[in-house]
C-alpha positions in Angstrom: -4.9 -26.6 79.1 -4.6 -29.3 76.3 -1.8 -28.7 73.7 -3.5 -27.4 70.1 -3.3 -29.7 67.5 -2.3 -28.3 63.7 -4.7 -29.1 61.2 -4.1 -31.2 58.4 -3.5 -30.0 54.7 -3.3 -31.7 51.7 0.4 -31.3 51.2 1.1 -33.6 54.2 -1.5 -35.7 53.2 -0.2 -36.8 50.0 3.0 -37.1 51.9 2.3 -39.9 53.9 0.2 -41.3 51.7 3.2 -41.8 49.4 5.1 -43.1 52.3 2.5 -45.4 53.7 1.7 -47.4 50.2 5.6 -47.3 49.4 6.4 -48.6 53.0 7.6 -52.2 51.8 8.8 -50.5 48.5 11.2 -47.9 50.1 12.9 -50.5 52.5 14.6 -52.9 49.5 15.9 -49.9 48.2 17.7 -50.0 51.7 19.2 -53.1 51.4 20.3 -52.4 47.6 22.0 -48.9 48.7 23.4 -50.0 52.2 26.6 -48.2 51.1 24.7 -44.7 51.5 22.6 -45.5 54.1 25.7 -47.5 56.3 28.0 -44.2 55.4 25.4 -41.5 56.3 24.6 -43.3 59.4 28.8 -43.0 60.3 28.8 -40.0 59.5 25.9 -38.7 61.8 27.6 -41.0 64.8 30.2 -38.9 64.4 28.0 -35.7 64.8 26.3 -37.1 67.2 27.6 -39.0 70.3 26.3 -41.7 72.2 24.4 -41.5 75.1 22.1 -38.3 74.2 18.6 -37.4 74.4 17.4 -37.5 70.5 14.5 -36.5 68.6 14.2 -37.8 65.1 11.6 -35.8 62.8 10.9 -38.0 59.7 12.2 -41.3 61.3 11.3 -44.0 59.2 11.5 -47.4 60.2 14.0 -46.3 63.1 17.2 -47.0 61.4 18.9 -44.1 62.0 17.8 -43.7 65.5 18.8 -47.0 66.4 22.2 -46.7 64.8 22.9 -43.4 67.1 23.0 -45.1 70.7 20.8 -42.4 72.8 20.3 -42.7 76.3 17.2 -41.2 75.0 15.5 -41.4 71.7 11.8 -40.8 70.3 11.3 -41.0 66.2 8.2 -39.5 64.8 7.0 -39.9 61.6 3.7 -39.8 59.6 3.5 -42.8 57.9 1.6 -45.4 60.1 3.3 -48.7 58.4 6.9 -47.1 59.2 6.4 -46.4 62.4 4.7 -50.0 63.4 7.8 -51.3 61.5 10.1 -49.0 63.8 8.8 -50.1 67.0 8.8 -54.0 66.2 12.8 -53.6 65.2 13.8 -51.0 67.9 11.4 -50.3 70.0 12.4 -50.6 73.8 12.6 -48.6 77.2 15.4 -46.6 75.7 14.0 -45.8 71.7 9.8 -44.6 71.3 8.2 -44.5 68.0 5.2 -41.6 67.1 3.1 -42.1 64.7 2.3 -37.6 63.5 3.7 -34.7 62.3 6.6 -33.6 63.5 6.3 -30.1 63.5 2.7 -30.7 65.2 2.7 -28.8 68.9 0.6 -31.5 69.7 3.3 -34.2 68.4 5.9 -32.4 70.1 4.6 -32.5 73.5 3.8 -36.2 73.4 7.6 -36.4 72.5 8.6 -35.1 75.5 11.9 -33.4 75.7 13.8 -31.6 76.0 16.6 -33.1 74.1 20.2 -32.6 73.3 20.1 -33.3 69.3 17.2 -33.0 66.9 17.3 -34.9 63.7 15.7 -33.7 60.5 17.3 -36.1 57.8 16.2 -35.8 54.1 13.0 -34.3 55.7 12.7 -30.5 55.1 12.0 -31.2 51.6 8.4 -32.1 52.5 7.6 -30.1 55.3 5.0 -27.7 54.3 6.1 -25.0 56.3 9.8 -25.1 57.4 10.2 -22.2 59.4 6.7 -22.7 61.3 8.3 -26.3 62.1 11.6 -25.1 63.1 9.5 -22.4 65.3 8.1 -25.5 67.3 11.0 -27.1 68.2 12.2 -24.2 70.4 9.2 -26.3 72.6 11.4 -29.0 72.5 15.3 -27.2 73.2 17.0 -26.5 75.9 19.9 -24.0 75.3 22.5 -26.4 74.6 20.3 -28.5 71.8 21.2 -28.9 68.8 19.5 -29.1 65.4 21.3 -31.3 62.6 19.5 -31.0 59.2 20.8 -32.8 56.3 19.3 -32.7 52.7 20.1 -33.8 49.0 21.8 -31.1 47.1 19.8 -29.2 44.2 22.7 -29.6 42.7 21.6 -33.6 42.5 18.3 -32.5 41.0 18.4 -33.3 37.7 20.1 -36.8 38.7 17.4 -37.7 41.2 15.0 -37.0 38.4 17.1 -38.8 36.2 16.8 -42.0 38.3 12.8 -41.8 39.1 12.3 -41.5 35.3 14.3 -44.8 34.5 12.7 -46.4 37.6 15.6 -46.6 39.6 13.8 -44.5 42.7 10.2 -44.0 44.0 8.8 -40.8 42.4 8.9 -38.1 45.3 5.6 -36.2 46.2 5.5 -32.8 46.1 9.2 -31.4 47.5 10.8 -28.0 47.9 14.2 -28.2 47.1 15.6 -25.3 49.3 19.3 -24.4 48.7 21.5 -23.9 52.7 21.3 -20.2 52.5 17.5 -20.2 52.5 17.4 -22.9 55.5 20.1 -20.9 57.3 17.6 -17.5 56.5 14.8 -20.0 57.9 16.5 -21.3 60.9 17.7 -17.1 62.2 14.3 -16.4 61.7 13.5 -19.3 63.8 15.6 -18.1 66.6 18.6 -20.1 66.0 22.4 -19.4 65.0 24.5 -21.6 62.9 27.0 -23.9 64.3 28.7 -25.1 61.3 27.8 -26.4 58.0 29.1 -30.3 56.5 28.8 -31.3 53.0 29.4 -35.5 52.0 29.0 -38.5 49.6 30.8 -37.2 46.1 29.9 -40.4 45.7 26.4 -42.2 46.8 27.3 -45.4 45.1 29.2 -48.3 46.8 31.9 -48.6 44.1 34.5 -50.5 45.4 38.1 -48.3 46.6 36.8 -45.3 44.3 34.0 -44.6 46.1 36.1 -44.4 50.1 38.5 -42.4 47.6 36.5 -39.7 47.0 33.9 -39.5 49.8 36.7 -39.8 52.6 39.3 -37.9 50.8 38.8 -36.1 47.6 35.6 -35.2 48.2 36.5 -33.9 51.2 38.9 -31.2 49.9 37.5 -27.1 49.6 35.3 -26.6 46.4 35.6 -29.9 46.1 32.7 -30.5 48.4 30.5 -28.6 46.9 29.3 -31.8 44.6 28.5 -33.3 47.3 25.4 -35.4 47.5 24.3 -33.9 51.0 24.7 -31.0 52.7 24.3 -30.7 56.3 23.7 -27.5 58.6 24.0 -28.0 62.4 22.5 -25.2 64.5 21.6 -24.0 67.7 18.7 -21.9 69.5 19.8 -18.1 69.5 21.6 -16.7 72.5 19.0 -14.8 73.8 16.2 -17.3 73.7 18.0 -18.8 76.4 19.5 -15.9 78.0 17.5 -16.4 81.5 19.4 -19.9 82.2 22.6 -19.0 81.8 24.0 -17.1 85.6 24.4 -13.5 84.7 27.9 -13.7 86.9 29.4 -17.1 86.2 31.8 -18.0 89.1 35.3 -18.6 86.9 38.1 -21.3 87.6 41.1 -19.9 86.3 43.6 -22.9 85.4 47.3 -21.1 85.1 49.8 -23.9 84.2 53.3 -23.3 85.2 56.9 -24.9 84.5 59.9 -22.3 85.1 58.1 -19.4 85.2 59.5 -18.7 88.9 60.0 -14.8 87.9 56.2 -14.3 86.1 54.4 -15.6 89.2 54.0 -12.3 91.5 53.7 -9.9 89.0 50.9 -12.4 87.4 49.0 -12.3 91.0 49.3 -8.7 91.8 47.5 -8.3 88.3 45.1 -11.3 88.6 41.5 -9.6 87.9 38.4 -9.3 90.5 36.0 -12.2 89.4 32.6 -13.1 90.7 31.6 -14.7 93.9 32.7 -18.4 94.0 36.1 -17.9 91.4 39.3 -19.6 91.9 42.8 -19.1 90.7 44.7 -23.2 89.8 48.3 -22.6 90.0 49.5 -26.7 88.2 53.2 -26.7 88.8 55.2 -29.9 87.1 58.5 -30.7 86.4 60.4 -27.2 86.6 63.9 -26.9 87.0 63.6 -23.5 89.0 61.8 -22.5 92.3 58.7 -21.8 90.3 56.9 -24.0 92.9 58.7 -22.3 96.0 57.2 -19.0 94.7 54.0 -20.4 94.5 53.6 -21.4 97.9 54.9 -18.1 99.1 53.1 -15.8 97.1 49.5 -18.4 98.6 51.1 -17.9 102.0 51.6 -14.3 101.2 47.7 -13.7 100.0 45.4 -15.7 102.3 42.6 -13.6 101.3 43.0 -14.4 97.8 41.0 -18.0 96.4 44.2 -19.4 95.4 45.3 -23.1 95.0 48.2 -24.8 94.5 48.7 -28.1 92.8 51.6 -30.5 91.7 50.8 -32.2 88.3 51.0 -35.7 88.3 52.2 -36.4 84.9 54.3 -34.0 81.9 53.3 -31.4 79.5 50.8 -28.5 79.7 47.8 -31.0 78.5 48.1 -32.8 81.6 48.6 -29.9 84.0 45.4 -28.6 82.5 43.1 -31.9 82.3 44.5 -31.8 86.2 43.1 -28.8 87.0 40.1 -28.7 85.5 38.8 -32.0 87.3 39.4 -29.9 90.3 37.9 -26.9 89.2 34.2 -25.8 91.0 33.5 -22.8 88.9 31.1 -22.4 86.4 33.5 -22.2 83.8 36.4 -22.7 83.4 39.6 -21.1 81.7 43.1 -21.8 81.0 45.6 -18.6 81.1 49.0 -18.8 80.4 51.8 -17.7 82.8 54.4 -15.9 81.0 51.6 -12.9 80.9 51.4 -13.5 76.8 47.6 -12.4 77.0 47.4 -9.7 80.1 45.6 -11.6 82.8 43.1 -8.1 82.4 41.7 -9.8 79.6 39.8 -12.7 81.6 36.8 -10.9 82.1 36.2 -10.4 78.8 36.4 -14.2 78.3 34.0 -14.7 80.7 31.7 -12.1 79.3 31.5 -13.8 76.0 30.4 -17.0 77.8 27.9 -15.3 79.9 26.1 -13.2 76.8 25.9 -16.4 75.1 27.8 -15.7 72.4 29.5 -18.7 72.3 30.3 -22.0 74.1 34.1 -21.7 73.7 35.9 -18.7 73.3 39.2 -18.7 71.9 41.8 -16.1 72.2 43.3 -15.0 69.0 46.6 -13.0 68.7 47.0 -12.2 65.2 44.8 -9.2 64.9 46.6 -6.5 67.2 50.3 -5.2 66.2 52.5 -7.8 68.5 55.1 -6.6 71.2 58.6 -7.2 70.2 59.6 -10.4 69.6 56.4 -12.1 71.6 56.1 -13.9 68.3 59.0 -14.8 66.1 58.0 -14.8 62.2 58.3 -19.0 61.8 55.7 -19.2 64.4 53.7 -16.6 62.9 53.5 -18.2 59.8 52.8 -21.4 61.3 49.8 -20.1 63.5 48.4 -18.8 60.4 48.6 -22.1 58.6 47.4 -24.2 61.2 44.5 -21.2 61.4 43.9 -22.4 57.8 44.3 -25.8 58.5 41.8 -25.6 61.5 39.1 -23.8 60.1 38.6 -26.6 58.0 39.3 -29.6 60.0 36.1 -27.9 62.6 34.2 -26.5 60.0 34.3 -23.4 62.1 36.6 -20.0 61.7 39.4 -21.0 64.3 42.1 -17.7 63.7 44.4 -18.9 66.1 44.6 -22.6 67.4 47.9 -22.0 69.9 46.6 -19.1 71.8 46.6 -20.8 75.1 44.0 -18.9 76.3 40.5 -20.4 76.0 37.2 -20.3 78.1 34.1 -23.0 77.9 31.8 -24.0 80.6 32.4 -26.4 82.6 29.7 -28.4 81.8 30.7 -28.4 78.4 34.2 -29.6 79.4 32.6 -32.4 81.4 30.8 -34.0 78.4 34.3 -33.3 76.2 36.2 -34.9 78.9 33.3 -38.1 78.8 34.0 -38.3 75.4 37.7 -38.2 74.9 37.9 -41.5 74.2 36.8 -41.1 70.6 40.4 -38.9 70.1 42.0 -40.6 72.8 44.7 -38.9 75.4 47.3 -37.9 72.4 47.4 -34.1 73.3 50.3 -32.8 75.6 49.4 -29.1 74.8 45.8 -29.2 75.9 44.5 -26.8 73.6 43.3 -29.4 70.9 41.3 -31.8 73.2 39.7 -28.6 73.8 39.1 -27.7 70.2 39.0 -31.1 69.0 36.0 -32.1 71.2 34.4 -29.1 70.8 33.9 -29.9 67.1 32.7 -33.0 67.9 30.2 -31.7 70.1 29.2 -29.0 68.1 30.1 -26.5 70.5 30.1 -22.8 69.2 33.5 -21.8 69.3 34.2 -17.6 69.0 37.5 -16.1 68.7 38.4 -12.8 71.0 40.9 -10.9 69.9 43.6 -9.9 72.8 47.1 -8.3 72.6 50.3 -10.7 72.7 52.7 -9.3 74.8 56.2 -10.3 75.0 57.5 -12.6 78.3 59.8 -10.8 80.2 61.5 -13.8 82.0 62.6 -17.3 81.1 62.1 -19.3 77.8 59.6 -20.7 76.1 58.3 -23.9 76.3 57.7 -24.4 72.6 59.8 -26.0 70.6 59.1 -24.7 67.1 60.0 -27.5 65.2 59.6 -30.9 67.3 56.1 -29.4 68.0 55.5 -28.4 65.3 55.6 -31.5 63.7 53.9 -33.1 66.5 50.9 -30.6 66.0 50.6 -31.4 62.3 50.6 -35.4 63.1 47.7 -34.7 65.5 45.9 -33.0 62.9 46.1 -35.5 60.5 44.5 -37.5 63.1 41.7 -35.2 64.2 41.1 -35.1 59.9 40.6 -39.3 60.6 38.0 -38.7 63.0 36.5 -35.1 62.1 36.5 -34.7 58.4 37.8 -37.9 56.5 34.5 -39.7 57.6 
């Protein structure tokens, strides 16, 4: 059975008509206004990391495609001239041109697909049906895909109009300037949640020092952004459109790092949980000063029944013991759970859960909602969770409530792409937690926050120092800012 084709209306075709006899027209304006064009194609390598399969709707001559490095990439677009223009710059084995409309079934299955990131860049402006578009994507998803839509700011309106008065820009054909909120109403209706949203260029012209100034930085800042020239919204396909591919009863890697916790360890195991078919328990011992690794052993000898490992980590801190681990973790996911008992090793399952429902791709354990046990949490650290809480729902443009919870859960596929791309942050985290978070973010990975009980530890000390770390955790945010936000 042949895939049906849309037909055309007259919307679209004044679209591409504008675009065809403005082909030559629209691509000076390019070089005069490579500032923009250079910075929004930094910023979307950020969003988007090499070596992905990508779909670009509304693709131009190619430019932006090209710029992103895909192991994979296909452009479509409906303007004949740009697309011939496209595949004499960048066509190749790796990069496709299509000359149609992109929200065409027809299109769409000529595209191929699926693919990891789908592009719709200063596009949804001129679709004549947005959510029918979105709709056909789904064709083209998988449940990891993401869609990254960026558009001008009605806020910019009048200044856009402004410009194609005076001559300075092409007069636009017909456009529907849609606000985020009714693109975010479009895309749930669609069948997809919203990731995050991203807002940039304060300043669209390259005016030497001020404009880095306020793009990078003061533009950058809350309310701030909101005069921003662009606003992005990054999304993926809801959780239960997907729901059949993602195993019911995830096999679990449990990852518990250890350094003198020689009197949590049996009381830990005796309350370890009953996981699905194929889990595993990582005890990663390094550097203690008491017979934490003795017990270990033991308490493995002791339980032969029970899928427990041992391991010495190679190196020092918890970041390594946990990058350790997880390269020799065979579960389906894979989680990290602290063992001083500080979140009751009951509460796996629900970790798990979350995963397996689809409600998110990370889950993060938060410890501020529930009354707190004693002195589990002293009221400097409490104070400093919540500002970094702050601190990090900004920097990852997602609701993070608590960043040092040291419980966190995320497929392991996930955590194999974050691990492929660690170079962009580089190996600068001994806690472990913030790779985590930190390449989440860049890989657009939902993250959810699950609230658990912190319980006090009942032997030893802890391994935090409040102030060295402390310090240490806000130098590692300014550098995550460098890479995440500051773009």
């Amino acid at each position: 059975m042949s895939t049906p084709t849309l037909p055309r209306d007259a919307i679209l075709e004044e679209v591409q008509q504008f675009y065809e006899s403005h082909q030559e027209g629209l691509e000076a304006p390019r070089r005069r206004h490579r500032y923009y064009y250079d910075t929004l194609a930094r910023i979307l390598r950020v969003r988007v990391p090499p070596g992905l399969r990508v779909l670009d709707i509304g693709c131009g001559s190619g430019h932006l495609l090209g710029a992103l490095e895909p192991s994979t990439g296909v452009g479509i677009d409906v303007s004949r001239p740009a697309i011939a223009a496209a595949r004499a710059r960048y066509g190749n084995d790796r990069l496709r041109f299509i000359e149609g409309d992109g929200s065409d079934p027809g299109v769409l299955a000529a595209a191929g697909g699926p693919f990891d990131v789908i592009l719709l860049v200063n596009v949804v402006t001129h679709l004549t049906d947005v959510q029918r578009s979105l709709e056909a994507l789904q064709a083209v998803s998988h449940r990891g895909t993401r869609i990254l839509i960026y558009s001008y700011s009605r806020l910019w309106q009048p200044i856009l109009r402004l410009a194609e008065l005076l001559g300075l820009k092409y007069k636009q054909p017909p456009e529907a300037w849609l606000p985020p909120e009714e693109i975010k109403n479009m895309l749930s209706l669609a069948d997809y949640e919203v990731v995050r949203d991203d807002a940039h260029l304060v300043c669209p012209v390259g005016i030497p020092l001020l404009a880095d100034l306020l793009n990078r930085y003061i533009g950058r800042l809350p309310l701030l952004d909101a005069f921003s020239l662009m606003f992005g919204i990054i999304a993926r396909p809801a959780a239960a459109r997907h729901a059949a591919s993602r195993p019911p009863q995830p096999s679990v890697s449990v990852v518990i790092p250890c350094r003198n916790e020689a009197g949590h360890i049996r009381p830990l195991v005796e309350r370890l949980p009953s996981l699905p078919e194929g889990s595993e328990f990582l005890f990663v011992e390094g550097n203690s000063t008491d017979d934490t690794e003795a017990v270990i052993r033991a308490v493995i000898a002791e339980n032969p029944g029970r899928p427990l490992r041992f391991f010495k980590q190679p190196g020092r801190g918890k970041g390594d013991a946990v990058r350790h681990a997880f390269a020799e973790a065979r579960g389906d996911v894979v989680l990290i759970l602290d063992s001083d008992m500080g979140v009751a090793p009951e509460d796996v399952p629900k970790f798990v859960s979350a995963l397996a429902r689809g409600k998110g791709e990370m889950v993060n354990g938060s410890r501020l909602v529930y009354p707190m046990e004693g002195r589990a949490m002293r009221f400097l650290n409490l104070l400093a969770n919540k500002s970094f809480a702050l601190l990090f729902t900004w920097l990852l443009g997602q609701q993070v409530r608590d960043t040092l919870c040291g419980t966190k859960a995320l497929w392991r596929r996930d955590y194999e792409q974050i691990a492929a791309n660690r170079s962009y942050f580089g190996d600068f985290d001994p806690f472990g937690d913030f790779d985590l978070l930190f390449g989440a973010a860049r890989l657009n990975l939902r993250i959810v926050d699950l609230a658990v009980r912190y319980h006090e530890r009942q032997y030893g000390e802890t391994n935090i120092s409040r102030f060295s770390h402390g310090w240490l955790l806000l130098q590692m945010s300014g550098f995550a800012a460098r890479k995440l936000k500051l773009l």
